[in-house]
N, C-alpha and C positions, 0 to 999 in steps of 0.2 A: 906955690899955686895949688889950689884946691881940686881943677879940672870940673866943679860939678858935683862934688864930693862935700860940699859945706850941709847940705842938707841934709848927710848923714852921719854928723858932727865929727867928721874923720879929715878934718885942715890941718891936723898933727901927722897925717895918713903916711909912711916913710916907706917908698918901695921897696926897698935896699931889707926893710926891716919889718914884713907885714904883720901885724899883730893877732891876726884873725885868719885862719885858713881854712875854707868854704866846703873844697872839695882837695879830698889826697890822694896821690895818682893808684892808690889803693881802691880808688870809690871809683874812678875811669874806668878800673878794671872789673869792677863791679857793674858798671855799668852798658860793658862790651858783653856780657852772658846777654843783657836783653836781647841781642839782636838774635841770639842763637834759641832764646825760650820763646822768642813773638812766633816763630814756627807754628809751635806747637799750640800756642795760645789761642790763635784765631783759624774759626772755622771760613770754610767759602763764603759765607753768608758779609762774616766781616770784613774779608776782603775786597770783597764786591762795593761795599760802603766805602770803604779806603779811596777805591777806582774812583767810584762815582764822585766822590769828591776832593780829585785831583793829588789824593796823598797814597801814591804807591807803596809797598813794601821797600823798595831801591829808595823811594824817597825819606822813609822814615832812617834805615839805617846813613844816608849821605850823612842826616840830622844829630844821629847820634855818636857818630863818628866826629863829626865837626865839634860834637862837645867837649870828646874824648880830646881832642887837637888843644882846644881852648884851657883845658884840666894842665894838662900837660905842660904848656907856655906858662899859663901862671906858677905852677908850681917850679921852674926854672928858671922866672923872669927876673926873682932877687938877685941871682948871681949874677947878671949881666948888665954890670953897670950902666953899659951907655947908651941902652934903651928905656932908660931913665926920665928923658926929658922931655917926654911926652905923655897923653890920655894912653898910646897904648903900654907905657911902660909902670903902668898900676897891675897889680894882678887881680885886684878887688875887681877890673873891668873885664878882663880875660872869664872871672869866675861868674859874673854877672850872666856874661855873654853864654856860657857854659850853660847852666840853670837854665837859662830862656829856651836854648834846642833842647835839653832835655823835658822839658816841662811840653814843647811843641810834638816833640815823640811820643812820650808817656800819654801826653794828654789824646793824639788822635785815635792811637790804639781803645783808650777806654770808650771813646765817643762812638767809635764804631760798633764796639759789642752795646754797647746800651740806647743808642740814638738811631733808628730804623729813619732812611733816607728819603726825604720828600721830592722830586724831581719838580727841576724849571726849565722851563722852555728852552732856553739857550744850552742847557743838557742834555735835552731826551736824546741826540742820538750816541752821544756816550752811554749813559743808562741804560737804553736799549740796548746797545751791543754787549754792554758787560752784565747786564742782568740775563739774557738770552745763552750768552756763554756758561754763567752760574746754574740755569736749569739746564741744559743740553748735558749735565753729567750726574746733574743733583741728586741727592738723597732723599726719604721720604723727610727726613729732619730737617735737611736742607729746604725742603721745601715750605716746613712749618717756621723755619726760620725767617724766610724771603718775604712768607706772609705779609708779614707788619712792614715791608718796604711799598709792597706793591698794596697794600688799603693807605698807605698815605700818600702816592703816589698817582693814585689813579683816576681823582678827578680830574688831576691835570692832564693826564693819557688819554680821557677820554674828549675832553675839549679841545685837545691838539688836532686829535685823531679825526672831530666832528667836521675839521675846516674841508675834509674830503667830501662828506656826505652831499651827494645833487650836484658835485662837478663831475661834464661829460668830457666835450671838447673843450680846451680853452687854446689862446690861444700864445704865440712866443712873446708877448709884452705880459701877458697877465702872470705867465711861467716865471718871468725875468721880474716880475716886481714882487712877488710872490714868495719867491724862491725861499727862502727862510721859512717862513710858514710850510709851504710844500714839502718840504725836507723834513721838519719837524712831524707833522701830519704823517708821512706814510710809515718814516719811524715806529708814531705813536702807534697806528694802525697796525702794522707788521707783528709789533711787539704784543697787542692785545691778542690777535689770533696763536701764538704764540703762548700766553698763558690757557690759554683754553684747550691744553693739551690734556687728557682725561686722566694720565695720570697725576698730572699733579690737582685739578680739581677732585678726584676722589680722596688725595689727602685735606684739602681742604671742610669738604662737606665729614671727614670722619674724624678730622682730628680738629677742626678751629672752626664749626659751624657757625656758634655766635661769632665770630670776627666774619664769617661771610654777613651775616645778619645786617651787620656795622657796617659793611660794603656798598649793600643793597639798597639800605634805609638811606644813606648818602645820597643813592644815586635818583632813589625818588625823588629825595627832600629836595635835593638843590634841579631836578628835571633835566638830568646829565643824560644826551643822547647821542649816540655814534654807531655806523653799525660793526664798528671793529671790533664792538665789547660785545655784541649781542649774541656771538658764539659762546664768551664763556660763563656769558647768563644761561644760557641752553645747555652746554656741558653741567654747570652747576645742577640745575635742573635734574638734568639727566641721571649722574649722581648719584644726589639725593634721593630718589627713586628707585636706582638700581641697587644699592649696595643694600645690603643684609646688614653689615654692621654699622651704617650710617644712623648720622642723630633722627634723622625722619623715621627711621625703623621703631626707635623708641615714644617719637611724638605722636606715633598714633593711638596710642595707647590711653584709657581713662585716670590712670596715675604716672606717677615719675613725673619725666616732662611732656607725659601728653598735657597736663596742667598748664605749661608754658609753652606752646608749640610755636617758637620763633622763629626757626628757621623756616619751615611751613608758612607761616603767616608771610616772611619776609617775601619769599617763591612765587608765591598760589595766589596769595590774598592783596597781592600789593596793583591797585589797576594801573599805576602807570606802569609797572615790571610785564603785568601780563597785557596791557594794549600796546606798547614802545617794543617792547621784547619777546613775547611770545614763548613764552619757557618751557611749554610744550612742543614746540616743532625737532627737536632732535629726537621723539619719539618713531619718527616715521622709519628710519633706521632698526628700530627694537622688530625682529620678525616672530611667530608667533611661536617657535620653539624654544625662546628665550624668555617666556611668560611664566612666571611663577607664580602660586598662590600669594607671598609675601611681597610681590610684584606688583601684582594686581590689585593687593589689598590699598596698598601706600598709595599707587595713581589713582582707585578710588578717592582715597580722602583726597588729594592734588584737584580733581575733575571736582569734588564737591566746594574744595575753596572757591578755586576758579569761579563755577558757575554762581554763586553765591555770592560774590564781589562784584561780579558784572549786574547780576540781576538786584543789587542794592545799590550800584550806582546810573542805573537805567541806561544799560548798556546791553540792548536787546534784539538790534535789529541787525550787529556784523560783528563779532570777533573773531579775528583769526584764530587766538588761539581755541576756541570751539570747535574749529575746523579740526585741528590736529590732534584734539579730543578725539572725534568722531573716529577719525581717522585710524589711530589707536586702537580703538572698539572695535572697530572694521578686523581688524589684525587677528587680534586675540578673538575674537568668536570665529575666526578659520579652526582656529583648536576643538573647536567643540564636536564637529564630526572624529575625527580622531580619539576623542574622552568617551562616543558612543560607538565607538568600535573597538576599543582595547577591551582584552582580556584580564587586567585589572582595573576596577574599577576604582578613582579616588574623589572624595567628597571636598577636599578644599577648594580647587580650581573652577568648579561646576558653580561651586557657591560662590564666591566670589564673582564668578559673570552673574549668578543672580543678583548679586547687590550690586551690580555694573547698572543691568535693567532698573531696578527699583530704584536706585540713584538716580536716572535720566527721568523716571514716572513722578519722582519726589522734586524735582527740579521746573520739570513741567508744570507741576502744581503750582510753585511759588512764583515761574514768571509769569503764569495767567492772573493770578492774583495781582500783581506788580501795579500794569500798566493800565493808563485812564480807558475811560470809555472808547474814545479814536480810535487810540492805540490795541485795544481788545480789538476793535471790529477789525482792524488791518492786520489783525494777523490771521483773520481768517479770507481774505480776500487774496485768492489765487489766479496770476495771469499765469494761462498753459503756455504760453508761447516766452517764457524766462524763469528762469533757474535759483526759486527762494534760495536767500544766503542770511537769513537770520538765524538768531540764537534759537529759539524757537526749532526750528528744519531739524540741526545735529541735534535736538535730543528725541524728534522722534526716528532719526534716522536710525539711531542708536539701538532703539528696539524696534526696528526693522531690522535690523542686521543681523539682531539677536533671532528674532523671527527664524530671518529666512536659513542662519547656518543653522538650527533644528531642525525645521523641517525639510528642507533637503534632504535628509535621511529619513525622512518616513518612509517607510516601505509598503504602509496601508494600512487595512482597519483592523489587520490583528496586531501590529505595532503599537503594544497597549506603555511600552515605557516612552518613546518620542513622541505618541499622541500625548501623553498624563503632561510632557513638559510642556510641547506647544499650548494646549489648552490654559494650562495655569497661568504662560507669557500672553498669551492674545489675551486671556478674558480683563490680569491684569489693567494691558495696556487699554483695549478698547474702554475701561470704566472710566479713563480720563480723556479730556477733550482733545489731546495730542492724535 
């Protein structure tokens, strides 16, 4: 009897006498070191992939053990005659069987270090737990590692996560039919606040900017919203912004990658990022001893994307994120009495709140220009009895702000250095219709 075996022209095939031998208990034992070098082979990153999809460490070595079992039986099976009269008394099937667990070990080991894991629903809260556990001790590598699991993963984190957004009370039928989804959803939710931990977005925004880029542009293109993510847009933000050695520190610049300024763009310039998200509101946090020249420099260009996306897409009459602009401004001109009472004096910070002002005077310009006839005359039509919240308001409030922390410190008419700054700011701003 052939067993199955005619198609691999072995109908001669003699247990007793196998002619071909696949694997020799020499290559078992060659193949019992993997279990003890996969240690050392895989980082947490690939472990994590292992987890996520259902192939432990415990379950690889079962795998490779079981081949080791099958090596073994075949290469023993010819001597024992009276297991002969069967499919399993072939050792060609033993070795078969062998090959298959090794090839299922070997193979998921590779898949893991090179195939970054996409999560599905019926996953997210294993994912979640075992991704959560991989940052709670992570490396900054481990965390450039985790990257590419969590940008392929995250549309779906966020559409999970969106099934919360606008539920208050519900009630025990909607819980009880729901429940899958619910489960999934707070997962989703938990786990996004959860990446928007600042250490690990500051490796992000320093070491794999354009793959935030890649993130970002995603979550425009496909109009992905929740607000579980909308922290680690703000962390991002924030960032980008704060760090000194971040890609934004170099895109503002007139060469290098000021030329391609993506990440900026992706951040600043993208309207559904700044009206769904608001990626300045984690600035209200920044106080103003924390303000640097290089600080200040980077949220200027940030506040100039910003208002220049808005005021191109006729988005003029309410942005939040304007507000938290202003707000910003607010901050950092508390500095400015303290820079006219120290006993050294330094020119970058001073400057910079100039081109703060002259940014909100330049901005001004362009959205009076902007808007039709109506729309001009409406924004100069003020009810005293309610509280303008157009875009328009924060940029004159801005040099208001600036205004008033200068002259609070005038001391009078011989305070010829706070008079020279006030005068220069007012005469400025007064020259435009703001």
């Amino acid at each position: 009897a052939c067993f199955g075996l005619k198609a691999f022209g072995l109908c001669d095939y003699d247990p007793a006498e196998p002619f071909t031998v696949y694997f020799a208990p020499g290559a078992a034992v060659g193949a019992l070191a993997f279990t003890l070098a996969v240690q050392q082979l895989l980082k947490p990153v690939h472990r994590f992939r292992l987890a996520a999809r259902y192939l432990t460490l415990s379950r690889i070595y079962v795998s490779v053990f079981g081949g080791v079992t099958a090596t073994v039986v075949a290469a023993i099976l010819p001597n024992i005659a009276s297991l002969h009269g069967g499919p399993w008394g072939y050792p060609i099937n033993w070795e078969i069987f062998a090959t298959f667990l090794f090839a299922l070990s070997y193979g998921a080991v590779v898949i893991a270090i090179v195939r970054p894991v996409r999560v599905r629903q019926a996953r997210l809260p294993d994912f979640a737990r075992q991704a959560a556990r991989l940052l709670s001790s992570a490396s900054e590598q481990d965390h450039v590692d985790f990257a590419s699991d969590l940008e392929r993963s995250l549309p779906t984190l966020i559409e999970a996560a969106s099934f919360l957004d606008g539920l208050r009370d519900t009630s025990a039928f909607f819980d009880f039919i729901h429940r899958k989804q619910l489960e999934c959803a707070s997962y989703a939710f938990s786990f996004l606040r959860i990446v928007a931990d600042p250490t690990f977005c500051e490796t992000l925004v320093k070491r794999l900017p354009w793959q935030v880029v890649f993130m970002l542009r995603k979550i425009s293109e496909d109009n992905l919203y929740s607000d579980g993510v909308s922290q680690l847009i703000r962390e991002l933000a924030h960032q980008a912004i704060l760090r000194d050695d971040g890609m934004m520190a170099r895109e503002i610049g007139y060469h290098g990658f000021g030329t391609a300024p993506l990440l900026s763009d992706a951040l600043f310039s993208d309207e559904f990022i700044l009206e769904r998200y608001n990626p300045f509101n984690s600035f209200f946090v920044v106080g103003s001893e924390g303000v640097t020249p290089a600080l200040l420099r980077r949220f200027n260009s940030a506040a100039e994307r910003c208002y220049t996306t808005l005021i191109e897409g006729g988005i003029i009459h309410h942005s939040q994120a304007t507000f938290s602009i202003q707000s910003f401004y607010r901050t950092v001109f508390m500095k400015a009495g303290e820079l006219q009472n120290a006993d050294r004096r330094h020119f970058e910070l001073p400057l910079e709140m100039h081109y703060s002002v002259e940014l909100a005077m330049k901005m001004a310009d362009k959205l009076l220009a902007s808007p039709d006839a109506d729309q001009y005359q409406a924004l100069y039509v003020s009810n005293p009895t309610m509280h303008r919240s157009d875009v328009l308001e924060t940029l004159v409030e801005i040099v208001y702000e600036a205004l008033a922390a200068v002259s609070n410190q005038f001391t009078g008419v011989t305070d010829k250095r706070t008079a020279a700054v006030v005068c220069r700011v007012w005469c400025s701003a007064t020259s435009h219709p703001t």
